[in-house]
N, C-alpha and C positions, 0 to 999 in steps of 0.2 A: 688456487691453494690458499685456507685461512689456517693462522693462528690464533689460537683460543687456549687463552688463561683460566683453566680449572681451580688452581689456588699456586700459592708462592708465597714461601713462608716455612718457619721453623715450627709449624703446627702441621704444614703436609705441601706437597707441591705436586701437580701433576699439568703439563700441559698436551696438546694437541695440533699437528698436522694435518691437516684433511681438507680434499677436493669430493669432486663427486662421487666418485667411485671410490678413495678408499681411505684410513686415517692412521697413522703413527702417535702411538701415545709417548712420550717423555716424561718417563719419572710414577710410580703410582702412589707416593705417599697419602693416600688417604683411601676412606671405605672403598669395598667396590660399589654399593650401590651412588655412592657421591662421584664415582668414576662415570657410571652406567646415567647419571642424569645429564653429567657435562659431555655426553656421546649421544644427549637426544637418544637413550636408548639402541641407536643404531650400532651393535656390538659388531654385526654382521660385516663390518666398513673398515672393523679393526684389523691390520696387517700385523700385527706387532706392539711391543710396548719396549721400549728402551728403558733400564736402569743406570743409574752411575754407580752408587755404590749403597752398604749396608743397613744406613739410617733408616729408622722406620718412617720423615716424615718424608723419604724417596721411596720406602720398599714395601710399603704397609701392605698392599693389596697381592702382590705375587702370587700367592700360592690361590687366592677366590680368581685372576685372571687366568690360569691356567687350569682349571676347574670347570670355568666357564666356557672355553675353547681358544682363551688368545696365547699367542707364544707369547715369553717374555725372553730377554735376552741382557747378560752382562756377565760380569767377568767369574773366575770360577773364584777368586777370595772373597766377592760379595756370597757367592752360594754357598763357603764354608761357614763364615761371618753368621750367616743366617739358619745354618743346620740343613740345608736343603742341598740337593743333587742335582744333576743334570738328569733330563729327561726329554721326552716327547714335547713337551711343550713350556719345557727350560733351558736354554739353549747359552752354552758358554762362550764369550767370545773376548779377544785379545786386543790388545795393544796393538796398532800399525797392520791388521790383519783385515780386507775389505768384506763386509758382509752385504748380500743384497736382502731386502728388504719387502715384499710387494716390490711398486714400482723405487723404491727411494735404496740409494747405496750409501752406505756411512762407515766411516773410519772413525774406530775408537780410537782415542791417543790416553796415556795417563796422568794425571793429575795429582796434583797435591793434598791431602785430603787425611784427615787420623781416620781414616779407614783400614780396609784389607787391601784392595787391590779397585780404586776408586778412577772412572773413564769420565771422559768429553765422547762429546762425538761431532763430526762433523757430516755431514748429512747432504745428500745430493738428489734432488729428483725435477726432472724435466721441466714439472710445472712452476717450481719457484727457485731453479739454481742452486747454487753452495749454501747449505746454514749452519754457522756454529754454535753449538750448544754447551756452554762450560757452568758447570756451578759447584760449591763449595769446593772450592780450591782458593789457597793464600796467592800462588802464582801460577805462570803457567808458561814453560818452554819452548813452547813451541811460536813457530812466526806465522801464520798462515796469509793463504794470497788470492785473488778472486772470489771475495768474501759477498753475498748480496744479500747476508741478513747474517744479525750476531744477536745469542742470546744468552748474556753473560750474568753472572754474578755482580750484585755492586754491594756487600752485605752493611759495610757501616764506615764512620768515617771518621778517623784516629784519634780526634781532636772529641768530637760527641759521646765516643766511650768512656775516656778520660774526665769527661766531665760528671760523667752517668757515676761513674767508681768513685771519682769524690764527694757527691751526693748518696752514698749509700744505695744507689738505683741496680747500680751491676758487681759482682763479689770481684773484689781484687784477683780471686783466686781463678775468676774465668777469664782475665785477661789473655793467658800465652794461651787459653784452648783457642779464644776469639783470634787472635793474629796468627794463629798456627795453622788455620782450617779453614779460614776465609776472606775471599777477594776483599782487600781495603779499595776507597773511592782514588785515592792516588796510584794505586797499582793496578787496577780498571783503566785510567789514563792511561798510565804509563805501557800496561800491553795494546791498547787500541791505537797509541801511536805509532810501537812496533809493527803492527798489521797493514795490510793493504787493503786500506778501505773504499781505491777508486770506483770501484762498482756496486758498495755498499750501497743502501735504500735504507736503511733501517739500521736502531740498534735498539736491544730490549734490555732492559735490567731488572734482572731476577733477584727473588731469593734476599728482599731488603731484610734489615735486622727491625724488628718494632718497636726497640727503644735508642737503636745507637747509629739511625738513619736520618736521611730528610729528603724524600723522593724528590720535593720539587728544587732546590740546592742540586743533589744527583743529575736531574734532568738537563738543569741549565749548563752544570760545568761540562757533562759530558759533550753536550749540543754545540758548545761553547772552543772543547779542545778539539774535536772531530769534524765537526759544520757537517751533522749527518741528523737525520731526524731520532728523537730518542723519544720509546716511550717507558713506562713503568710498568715493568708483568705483571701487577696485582688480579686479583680475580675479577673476570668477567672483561677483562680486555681481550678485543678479537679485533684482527686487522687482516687485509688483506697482504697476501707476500707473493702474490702470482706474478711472475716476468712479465706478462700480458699489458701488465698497468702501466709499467715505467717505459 
């Protein structure tokens, strides 16, 4: 099982799960043909595509993935959010409610988020164990346990905003959306200590902000509170996450 970083970012995020036989996509914020290049074309492979919530740099593609023949699946406030219904191949799903997947089983949980009705999911398939998947959420309640990969939010870092807003770089007035709607680097810490990361391999951090970040800063601290390897989900990052390896 790899993951593959399609993009991550407030311009569109889309990632990937995929072995041989088959892929989960996470998130479709951007075209489909920019979807269809980061799948090598092979759409054929596609089991599914998970959303979290209504943004278009998560939703953009829905209604061309469903078109094309993939299900997509997420909550029914993102499908109001968006003017879209459920269907044959839109598929609504809950809070704490298990869905199978192809081979992969995931538990939506919900999240914090100025959305409708905004998921995590956590995600379970033979070939590469438990993965969590959380983004644009300020916090998040839940504790989770037997974790062997996390791919979380790290969007900016309280002190870098702050500085960005007295330089005229970021509007005063997007502050409480910024702290309202997204993982800070101390509150990233602060739930990775909450969690059980004995069987962690990995941790990814998504969904950086482009002016109120500092990936390698992020990298160190987190590597630093956790002692777990961490990398930066920017585009074009692909790692192996198969049980096989460790």
């Amino acid at each position: 099982m790899r993951l593959k970083v399609i993009a991550s970012s407030s311009s569109g995020n889309c990632y990937l799960l995929e072995n041989k036989e088959e892929t989960l996509i996470l998130e479709c914020g951007l075209t489909f043909k920019k979807i269809q290049e980061g799948l090598g074309y092979e759409t054929i492979k596609v089991v599914g595509c998970l959303v979290t919530h209504e943004h278009k740099d998560h939703s953009k593609s829905i209604e061309q993935l469903n078109k094309n023949g993939i299900d997509v699946y997420t909550s029914n406030g993102t499908m109001q959010a968006l003017g879209l219904k459920e269907s044959y191949r839109l598929k609504a799903i809950k809070a704490q409610e298990k869905i199978r997947v192809g081979g992969f089983t995931i538990l939506p949980f919900d999240t914090q988020h100025d959305a409708e009705e905004p998921l995590g999911f956590l995600i379970q398939h033979q070939d590469m164990g438990k993965l969590l998947f959380i983004t644009d959420s300020y916090y998040c309640k839940y504790k989770f346990k037997g974790l062997d990969h996390i791919m979380v939010e790290c969007n900016y870092k309280k002190e870098i905003l702050q500085q960005n807003i007295e330089k005229g770089l970021v509007l005063e007035c997007l502050k409480n959306r910024i702290t309202k709607s997204h993982f800070e680097l101390e509150n990233v810490k602060e739930f990775l200590r909450s969690s059980d990361l004995s069987n962690t391999k990995n941790i990814v951090l998504i969904h950086l902000s482009s002016q109120n970040s500092d990936k390698n800063l992020f990298k160190e601290e987190i590597e630093r509170s956790t002692g777990r390897p961490v990398y930066i989900g920017s585009k074009g990052l692909e790692i192996d996450i198969s049980k096989k390896v460790f």
